[in-house]
C-alpha positions, 0 to 999 in steps of 0.5 A: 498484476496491477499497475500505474500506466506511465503518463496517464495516471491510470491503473491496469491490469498487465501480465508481465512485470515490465512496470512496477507493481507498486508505483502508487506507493513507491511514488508515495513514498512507502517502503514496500517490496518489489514482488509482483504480486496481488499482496502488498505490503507496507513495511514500517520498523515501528509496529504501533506505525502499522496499527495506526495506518491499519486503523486510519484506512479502515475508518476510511474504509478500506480493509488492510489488516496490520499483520502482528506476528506473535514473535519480533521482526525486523518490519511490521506490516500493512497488508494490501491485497489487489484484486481484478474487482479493484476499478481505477477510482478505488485504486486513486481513493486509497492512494489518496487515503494513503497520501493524507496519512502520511502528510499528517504523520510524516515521522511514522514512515518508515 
């Protein structure tokens, strides 16, 4: 899983689930789950929200797909996925894409 090393700032890769998957969004302040997994998802209760950030990531291109389920649900999502090809600086440029988005949009949130 990849993971925000505590102090450095940096992201490896770690076996266990002794840190947070997703301190990058959690520290931005996206909804997100606790699952350590490669998929992460940004939850919005919103889902013209979702789009949008979908939309915002990809003319900065990044792929995260807005999941739009054919039936109503609580969330909508952004799909993040996280692979062993990821290095530390696309890990810091998408959290610094995300970052821009939601200073420029701080309503759309949640």
């Amino acid at each position: 899983m990849l993971v925000l090393e505590s102090g450095t700032g940096n992201f490896i890769w770690s076996e266990g689930c002794e840190y947070s998957c997703f301190a990058g969004n959690n520290y931005l302040g996206f909804l997100t789950t606790n699952s350590c997994t490669p998929i992460i998802p940004i939850l919005f209760n919103k889902p013209q929200d979702a789009a949008d950030l979908s939309g915002f990531l990809k003319e900065h291109q990044i792929i995260a797909p807005f999941v739009n389920y054919p039936f109503k649900t609580a969330k909508s999502i952004v799909r993040l996925t996280a692979s062993a090809a990821h290095n530390d600086q696309q890990i810091h440029q998408l959290l610094a894409v995300l970052e821009i988005w939601k200073k420029t949009r701080p309503e759309r949130m949640h």
